[in-house]
C-alpha positions in Angstrom: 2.0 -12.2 2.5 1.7 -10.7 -0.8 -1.9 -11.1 -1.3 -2.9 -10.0 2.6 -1.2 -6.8 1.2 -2.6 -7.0 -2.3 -5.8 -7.2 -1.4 -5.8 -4.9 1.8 -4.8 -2.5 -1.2 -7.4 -3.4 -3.3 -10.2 -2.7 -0.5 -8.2 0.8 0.8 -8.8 2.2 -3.0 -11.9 0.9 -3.4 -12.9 2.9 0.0 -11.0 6.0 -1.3 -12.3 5.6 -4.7 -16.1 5.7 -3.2 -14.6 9.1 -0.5 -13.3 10.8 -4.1 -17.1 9.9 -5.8 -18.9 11.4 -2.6 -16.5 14.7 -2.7 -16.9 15.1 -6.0 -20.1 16.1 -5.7 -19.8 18.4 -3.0 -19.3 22.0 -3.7 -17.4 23.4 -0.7 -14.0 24.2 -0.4 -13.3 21.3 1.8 -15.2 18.7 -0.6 -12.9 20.0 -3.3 -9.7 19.5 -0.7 -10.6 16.0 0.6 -11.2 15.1 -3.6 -7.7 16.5 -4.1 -6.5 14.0 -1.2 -8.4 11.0 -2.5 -7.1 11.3 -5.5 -3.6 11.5 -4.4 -3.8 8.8 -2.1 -5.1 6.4 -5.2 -1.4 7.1 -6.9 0.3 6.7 -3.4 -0.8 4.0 -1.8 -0.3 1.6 -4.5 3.7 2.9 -4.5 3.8 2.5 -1.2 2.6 -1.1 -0.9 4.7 -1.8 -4.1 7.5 -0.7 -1.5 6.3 -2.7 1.5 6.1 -6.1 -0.8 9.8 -5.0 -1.9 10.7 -4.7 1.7 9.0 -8.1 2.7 10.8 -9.7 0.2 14.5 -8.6 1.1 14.1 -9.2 4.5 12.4 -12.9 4.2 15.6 -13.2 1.9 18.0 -11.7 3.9 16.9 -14.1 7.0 17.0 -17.2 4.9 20.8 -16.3 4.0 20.9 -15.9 8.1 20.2 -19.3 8.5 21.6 -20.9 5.9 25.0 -19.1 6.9 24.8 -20.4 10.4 23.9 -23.6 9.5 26.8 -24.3 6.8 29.3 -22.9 9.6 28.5 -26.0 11.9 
């Protein structure tokens, strides 16, 4: 699971990266806006998979003390 997420990262920066190149060169208020976005998306979405492996973890550990819980108790 951690390299669907790692690389579905890798491939959502690499498109945002190529948006933040193309806005960059437009001189409108809205190509500087939508430059401002990329680039905050490029230090967010990286935290916020960081998070989601995290969360993936706990939880695969938290069911694997389920089980091994209910199966010491009978």
């Amino acid at each position: 699971m951690k390299k669907v997420i790692a690389w579905t990262g890798i491939i959502i920066i690499a498109i945002v990266w190529l948006i933040a190149i193309i806005f960059a060169f437009i001189d409108t208020p809205f190509g500087n806006n939508m430059f401002l976005v990329a680039m905050f998306c490029m230090v967010f979405i990286p935290i916020i998979m960081h998070f989601m492996i995290r969360l993936h973890e706990r939880a695969k550990k938290r069911k694997e003390d389920m089980y091994k819980e209910n199966g010491s108790e009978e």
